[in-house]
Biopython code that builds the backbone (N, CA, C, O; Angstrom):
import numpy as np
from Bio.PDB.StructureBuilder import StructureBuilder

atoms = [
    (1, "UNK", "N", (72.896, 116.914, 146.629)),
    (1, "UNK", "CA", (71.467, 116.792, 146.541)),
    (1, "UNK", "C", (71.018, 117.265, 145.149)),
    (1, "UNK", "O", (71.634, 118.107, 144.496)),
    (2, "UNK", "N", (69.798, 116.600, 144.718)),
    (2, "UNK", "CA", (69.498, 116.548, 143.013)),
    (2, "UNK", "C", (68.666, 118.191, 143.228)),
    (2, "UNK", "O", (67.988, 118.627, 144.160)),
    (3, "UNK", "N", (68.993, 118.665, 142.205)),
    (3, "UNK", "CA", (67.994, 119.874, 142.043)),
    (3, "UNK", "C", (67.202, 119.831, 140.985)),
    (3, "UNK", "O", (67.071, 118.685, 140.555)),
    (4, "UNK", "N", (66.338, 121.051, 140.113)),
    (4, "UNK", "CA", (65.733, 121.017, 139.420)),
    (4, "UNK", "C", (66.703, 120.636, 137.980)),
    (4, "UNK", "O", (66.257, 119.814, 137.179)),
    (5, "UNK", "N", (67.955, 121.260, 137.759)),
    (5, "UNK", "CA", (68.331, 121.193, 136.825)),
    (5, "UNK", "C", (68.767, 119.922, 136.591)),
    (5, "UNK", "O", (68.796, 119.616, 135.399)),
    (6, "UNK", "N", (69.172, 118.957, 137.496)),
    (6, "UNK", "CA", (69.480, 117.690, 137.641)),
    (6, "UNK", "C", (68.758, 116.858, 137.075)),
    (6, "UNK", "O", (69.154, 115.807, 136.572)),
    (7, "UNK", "N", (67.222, 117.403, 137.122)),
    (7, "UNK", "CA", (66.340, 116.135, 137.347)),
    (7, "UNK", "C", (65.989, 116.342, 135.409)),
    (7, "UNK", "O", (65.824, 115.416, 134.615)),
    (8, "UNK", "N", (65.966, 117.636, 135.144)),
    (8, "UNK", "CA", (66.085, 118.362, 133.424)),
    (8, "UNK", "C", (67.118, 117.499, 132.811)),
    (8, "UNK", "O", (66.837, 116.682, 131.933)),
    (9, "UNK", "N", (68.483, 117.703, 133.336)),
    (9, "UNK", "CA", (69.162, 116.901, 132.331)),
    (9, "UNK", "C", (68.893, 115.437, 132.133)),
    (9, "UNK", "O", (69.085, 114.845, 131.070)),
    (10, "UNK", "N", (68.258, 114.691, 133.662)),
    (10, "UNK", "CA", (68.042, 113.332, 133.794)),
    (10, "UNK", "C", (67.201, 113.000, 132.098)),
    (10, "UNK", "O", (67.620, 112.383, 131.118)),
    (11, "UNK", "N", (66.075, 113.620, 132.312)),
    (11, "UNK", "CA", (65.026, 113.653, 131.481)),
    (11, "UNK", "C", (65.463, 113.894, 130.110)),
    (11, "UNK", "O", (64.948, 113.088, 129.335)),
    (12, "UNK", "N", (66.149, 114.636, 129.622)),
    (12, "UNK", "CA", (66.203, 114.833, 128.459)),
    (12, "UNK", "C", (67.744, 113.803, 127.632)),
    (12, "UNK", "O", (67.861, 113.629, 126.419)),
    (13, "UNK", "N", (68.451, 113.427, 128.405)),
    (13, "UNK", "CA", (69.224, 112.277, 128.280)),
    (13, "UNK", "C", (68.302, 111.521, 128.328)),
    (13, "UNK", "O", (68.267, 110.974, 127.226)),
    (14, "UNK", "N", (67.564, 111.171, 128.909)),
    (14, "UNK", "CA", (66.451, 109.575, 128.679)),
    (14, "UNK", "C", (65.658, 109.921, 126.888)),
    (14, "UNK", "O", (65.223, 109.278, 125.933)),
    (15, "UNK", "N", (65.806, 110.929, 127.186)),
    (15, "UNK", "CA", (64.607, 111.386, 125.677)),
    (15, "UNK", "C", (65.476, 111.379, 124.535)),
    (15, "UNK", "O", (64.989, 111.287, 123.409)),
    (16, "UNK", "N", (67.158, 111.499, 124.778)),
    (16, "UNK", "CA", (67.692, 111.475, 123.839)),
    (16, "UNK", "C", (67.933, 110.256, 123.437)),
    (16, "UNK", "O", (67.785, 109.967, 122.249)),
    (17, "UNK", "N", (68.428, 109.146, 124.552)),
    (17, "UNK", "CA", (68.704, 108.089, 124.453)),
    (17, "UNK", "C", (67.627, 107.008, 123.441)),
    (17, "UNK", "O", (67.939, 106.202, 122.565)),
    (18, "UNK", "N", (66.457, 107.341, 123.918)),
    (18, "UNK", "CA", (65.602, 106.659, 123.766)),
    (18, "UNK", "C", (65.110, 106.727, 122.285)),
    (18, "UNK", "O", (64.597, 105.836, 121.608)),
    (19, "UNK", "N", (65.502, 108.467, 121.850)),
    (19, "UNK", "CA", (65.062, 108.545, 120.594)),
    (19, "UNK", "C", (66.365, 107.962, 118.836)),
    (19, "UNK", "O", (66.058, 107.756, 117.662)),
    (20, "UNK", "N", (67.894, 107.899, 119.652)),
    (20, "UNK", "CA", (68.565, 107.131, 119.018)),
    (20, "UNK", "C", (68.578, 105.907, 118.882)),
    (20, "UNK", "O", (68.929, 105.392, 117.821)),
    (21, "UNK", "N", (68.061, 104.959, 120.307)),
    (21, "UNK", "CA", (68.104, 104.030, 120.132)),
    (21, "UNK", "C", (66.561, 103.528, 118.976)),
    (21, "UNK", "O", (66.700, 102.429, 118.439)),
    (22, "UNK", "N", (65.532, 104.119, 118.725)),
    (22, "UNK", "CA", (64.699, 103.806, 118.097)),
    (22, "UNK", "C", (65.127, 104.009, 116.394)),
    (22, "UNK", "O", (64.731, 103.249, 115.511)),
    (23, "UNK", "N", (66.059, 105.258, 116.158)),
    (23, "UNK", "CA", (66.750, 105.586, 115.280)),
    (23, "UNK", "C", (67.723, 104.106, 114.631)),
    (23, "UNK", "O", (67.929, 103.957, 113.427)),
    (24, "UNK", "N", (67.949, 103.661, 115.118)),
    (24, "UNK", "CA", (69.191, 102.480, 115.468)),
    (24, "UNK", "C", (68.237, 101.006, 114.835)),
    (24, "UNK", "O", (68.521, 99.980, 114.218)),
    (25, "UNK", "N", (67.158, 101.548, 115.332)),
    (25, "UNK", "CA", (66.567, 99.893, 115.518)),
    (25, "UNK", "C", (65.911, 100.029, 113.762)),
    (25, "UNK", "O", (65.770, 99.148, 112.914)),
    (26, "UNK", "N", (65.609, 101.537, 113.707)),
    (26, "UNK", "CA", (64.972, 101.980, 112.261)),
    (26, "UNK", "C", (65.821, 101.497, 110.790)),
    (26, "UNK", "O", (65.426, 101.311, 109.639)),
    (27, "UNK", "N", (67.041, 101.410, 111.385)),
    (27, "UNK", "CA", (68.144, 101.700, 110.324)),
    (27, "UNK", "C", (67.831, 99.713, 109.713)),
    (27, "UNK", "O", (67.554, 98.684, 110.328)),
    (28, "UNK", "N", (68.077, 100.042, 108.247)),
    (28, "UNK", "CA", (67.313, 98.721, 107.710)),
    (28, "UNK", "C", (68.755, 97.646, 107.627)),
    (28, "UNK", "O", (69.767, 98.318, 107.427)),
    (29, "UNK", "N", (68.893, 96.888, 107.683)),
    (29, "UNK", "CA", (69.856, 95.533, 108.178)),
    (29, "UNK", "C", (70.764, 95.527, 106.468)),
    (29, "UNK", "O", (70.100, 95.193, 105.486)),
    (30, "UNK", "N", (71.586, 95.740, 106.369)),
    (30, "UNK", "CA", (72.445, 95.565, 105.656)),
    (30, "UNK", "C", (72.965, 93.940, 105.250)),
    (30, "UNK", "O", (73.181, 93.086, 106.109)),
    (31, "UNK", "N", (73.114, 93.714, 103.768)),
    (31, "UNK", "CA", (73.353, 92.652, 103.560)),
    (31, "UNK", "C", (74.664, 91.991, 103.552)),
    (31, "UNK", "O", (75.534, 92.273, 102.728)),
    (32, "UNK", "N", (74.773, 91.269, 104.306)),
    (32, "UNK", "CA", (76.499, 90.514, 104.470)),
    (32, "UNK", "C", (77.110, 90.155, 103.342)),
    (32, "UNK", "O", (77.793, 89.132, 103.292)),
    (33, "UNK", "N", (76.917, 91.025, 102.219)),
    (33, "UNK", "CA", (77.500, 90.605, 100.530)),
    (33, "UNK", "C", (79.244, 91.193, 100.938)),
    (33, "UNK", "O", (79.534, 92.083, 101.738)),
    (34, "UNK", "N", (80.201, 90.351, 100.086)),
    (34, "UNK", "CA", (81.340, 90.537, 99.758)),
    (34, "UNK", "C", (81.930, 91.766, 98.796)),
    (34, "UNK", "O", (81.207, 92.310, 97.962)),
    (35, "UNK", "N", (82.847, 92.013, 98.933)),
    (35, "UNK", "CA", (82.912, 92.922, 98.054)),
    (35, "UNK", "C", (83.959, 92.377, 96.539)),
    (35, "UNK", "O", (84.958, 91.665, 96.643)),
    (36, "UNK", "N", (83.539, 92.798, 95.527)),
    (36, "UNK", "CA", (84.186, 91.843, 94.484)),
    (36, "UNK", "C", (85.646, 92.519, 94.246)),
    (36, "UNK", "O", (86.610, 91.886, 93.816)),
    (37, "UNK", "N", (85.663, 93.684, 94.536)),
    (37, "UNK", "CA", (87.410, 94.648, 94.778)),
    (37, "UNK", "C", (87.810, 94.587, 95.889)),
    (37, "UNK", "O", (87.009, 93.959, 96.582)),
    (38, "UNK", "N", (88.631, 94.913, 96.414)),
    (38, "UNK", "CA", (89.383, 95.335, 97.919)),
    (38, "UNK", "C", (89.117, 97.171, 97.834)),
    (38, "UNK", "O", (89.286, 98.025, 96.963)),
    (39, "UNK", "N", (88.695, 97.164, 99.039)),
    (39, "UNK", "CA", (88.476, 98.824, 99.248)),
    (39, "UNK", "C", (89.524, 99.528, 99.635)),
    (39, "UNK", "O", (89.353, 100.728, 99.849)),
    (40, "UNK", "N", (90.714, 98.995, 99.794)),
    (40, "UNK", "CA", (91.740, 99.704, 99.667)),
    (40, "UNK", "C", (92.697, 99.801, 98.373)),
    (40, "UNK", "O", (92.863, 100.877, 97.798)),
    (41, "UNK", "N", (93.380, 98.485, 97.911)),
    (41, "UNK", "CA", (93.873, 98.247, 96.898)),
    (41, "UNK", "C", (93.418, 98.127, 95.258)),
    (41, "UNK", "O", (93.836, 98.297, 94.112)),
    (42, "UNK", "N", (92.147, 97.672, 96.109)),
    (42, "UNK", "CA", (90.869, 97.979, 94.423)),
    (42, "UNK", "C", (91.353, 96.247, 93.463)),
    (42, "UNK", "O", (90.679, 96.052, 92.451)),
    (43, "UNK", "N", (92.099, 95.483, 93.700)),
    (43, "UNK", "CA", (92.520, 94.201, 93.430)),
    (43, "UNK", "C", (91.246, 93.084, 93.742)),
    (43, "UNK", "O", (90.562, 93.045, 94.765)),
    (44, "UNK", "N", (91.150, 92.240, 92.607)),
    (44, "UNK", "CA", (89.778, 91.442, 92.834)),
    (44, "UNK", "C", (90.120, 91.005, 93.944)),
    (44, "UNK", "O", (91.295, 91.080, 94.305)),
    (45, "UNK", "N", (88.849, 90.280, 94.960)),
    (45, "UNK", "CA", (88.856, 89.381, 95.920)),
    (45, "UNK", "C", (88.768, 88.251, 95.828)),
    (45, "UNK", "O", (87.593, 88.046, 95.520)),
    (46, "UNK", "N", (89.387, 87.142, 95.915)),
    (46, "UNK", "CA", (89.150, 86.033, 95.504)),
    (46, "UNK", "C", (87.951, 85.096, 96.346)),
    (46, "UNK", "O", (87.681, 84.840, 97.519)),
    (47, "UNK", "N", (87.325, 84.701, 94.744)),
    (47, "UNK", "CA", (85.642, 83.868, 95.340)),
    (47, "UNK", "C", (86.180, 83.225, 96.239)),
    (47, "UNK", "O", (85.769, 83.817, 97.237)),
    (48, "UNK", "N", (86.816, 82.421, 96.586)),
    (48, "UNK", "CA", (87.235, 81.360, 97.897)),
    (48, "UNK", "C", (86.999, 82.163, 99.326)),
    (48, "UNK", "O", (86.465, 81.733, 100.349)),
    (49, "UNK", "N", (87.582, 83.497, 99.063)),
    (49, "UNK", "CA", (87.881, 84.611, 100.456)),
    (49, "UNK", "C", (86.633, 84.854, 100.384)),
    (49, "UNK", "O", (86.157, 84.598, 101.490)),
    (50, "UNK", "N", (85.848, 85.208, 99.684)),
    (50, "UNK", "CA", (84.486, 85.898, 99.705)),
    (50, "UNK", "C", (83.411, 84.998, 99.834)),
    (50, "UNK", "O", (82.256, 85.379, 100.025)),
    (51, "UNK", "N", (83.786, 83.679, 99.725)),
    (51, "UNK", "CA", (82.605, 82.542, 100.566)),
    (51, "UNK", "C", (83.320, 82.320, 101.881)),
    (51, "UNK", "O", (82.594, 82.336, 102.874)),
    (52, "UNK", "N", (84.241, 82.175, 102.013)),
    (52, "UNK", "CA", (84.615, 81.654, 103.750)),
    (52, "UNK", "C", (84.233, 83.095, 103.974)),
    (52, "UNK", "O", (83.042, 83.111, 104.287)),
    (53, "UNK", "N", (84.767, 84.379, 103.946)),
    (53, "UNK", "CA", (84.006, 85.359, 105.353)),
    (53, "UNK", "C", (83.604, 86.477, 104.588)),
    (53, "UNK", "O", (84.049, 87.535, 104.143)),
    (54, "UNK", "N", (82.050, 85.450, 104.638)),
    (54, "UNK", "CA", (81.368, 86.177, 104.022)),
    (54, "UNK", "C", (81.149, 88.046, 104.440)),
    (54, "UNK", "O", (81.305, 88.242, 105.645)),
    (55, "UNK", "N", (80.864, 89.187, 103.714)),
    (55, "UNK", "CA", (81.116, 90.686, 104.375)),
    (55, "UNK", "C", (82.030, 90.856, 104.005)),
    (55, "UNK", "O", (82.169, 92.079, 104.038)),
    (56, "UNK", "N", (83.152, 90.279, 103.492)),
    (56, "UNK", "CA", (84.817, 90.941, 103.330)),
    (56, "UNK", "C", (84.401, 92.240, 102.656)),
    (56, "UNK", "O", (83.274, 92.576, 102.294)),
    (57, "UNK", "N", (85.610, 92.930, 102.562)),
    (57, "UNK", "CA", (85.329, 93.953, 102.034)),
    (57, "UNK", "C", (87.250, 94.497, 101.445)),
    (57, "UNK", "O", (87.639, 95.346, 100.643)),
    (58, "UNK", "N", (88.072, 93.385, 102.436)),
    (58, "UNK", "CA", (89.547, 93.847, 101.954)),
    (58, "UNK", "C", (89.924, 92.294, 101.491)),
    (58, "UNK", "O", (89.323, 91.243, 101.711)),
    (59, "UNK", "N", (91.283, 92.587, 100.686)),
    (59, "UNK", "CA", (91.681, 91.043, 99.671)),
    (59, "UNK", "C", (92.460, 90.512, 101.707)),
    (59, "UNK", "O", (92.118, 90.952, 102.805)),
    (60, "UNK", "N", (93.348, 89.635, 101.395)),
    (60, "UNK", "CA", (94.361, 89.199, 102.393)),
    (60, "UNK", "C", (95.001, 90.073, 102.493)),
    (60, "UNK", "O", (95.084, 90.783, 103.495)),
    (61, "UNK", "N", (95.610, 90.207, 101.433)),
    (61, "UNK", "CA", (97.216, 91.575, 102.028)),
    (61, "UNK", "C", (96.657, 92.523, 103.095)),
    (61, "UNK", "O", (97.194, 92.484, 104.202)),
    (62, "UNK", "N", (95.580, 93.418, 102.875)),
    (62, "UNK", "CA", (95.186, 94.677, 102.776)),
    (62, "UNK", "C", (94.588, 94.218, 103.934)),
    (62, "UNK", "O", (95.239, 94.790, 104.808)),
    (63, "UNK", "N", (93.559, 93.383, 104.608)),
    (63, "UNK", "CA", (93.217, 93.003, 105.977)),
    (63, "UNK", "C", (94.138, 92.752, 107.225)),
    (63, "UNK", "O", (93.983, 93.106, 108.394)),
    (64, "UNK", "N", (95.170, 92.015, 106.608)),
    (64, "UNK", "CA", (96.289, 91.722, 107.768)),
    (64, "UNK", "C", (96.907, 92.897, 108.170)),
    (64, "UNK", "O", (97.038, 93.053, 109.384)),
    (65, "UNK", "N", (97.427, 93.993, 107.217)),
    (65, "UNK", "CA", (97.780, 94.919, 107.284)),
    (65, "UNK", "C", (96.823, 95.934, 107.978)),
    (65, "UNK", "O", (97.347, 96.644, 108.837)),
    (66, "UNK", "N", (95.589, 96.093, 107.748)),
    (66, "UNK", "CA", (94.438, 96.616, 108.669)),
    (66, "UNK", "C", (94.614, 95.945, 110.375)),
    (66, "UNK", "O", (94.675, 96.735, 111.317)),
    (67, "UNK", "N", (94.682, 94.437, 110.603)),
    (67, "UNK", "CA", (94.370, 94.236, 111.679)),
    (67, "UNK", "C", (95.998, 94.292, 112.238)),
    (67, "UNK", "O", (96.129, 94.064, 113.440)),
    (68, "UNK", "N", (96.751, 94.465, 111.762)),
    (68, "UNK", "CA", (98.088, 94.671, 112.570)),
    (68, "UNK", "C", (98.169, 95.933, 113.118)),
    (68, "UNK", "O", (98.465, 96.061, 114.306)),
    (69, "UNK", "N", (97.868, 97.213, 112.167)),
    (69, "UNK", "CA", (97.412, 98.405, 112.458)),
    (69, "UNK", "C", (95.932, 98.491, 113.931)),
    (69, "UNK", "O", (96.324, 98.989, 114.987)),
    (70, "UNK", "N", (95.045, 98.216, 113.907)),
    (70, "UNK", "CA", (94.248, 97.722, 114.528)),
    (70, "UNK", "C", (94.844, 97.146, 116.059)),
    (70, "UNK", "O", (94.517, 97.717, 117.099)),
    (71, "UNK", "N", (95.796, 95.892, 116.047)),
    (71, "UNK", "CA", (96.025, 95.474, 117.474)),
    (71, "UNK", "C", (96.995, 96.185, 117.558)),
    (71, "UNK", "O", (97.540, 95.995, 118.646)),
    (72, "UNK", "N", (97.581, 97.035, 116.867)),
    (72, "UNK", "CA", (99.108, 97.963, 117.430)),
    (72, "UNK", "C", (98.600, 99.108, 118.124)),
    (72, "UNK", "O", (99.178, 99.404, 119.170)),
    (73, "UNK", "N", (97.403, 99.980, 117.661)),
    (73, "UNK", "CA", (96.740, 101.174, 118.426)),
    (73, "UNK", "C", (95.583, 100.699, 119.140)),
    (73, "UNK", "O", (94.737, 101.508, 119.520)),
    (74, "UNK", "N", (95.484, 99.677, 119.321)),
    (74, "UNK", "CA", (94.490, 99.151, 119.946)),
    (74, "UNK", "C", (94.456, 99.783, 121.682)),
    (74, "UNK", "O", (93.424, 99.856, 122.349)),
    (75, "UNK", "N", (95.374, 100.053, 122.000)),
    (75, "UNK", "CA", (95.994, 100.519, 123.623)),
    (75, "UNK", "C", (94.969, 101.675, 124.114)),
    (75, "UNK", "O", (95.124, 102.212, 125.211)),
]
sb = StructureBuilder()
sb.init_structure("model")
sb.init_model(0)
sb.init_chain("A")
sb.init_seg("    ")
for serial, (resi, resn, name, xyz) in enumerate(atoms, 1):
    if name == "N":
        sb.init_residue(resn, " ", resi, " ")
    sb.init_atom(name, np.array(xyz, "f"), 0.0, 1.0, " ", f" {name:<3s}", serial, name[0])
structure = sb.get_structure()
């Protein structure tokens, strides 16, 4: 059965929730620009990679190697 303290935490989880998610909605939209280095290797990105997906931010090597890492701990 709910008691007083129950109904406290209800409330202030709603107040928290409510005040990140407005936090969230505040945060200003970032632009899907490429990055002209690789953020790991620091090696240009090639314009071809950086118009097909657009946002890159790693060359080829350095992504595959991210997403292999990525679906291996993925578990």
């Amino acid at each position: 059965m709910a008691d007083i303290a129950d109904f406290a935490n209800d409330l202030v989880q709603e107040c928290i929730d409510h005040h990140l998610a407005a936090r969230v909605a505040a945060k200003p939209k970032l632009a899907a620009a490429s990055f002209l280095f690789c953020e790991c290797c620091e090696d240009p990105i090639p314009e071809a990679r950086r118009l097909a997906q657009v946002g890159c931010t790693q060359c080829v090597s350095c992504q595959a190697i991210t997403d292999a890492w990525e679906a291996r701990h993925a578990r």
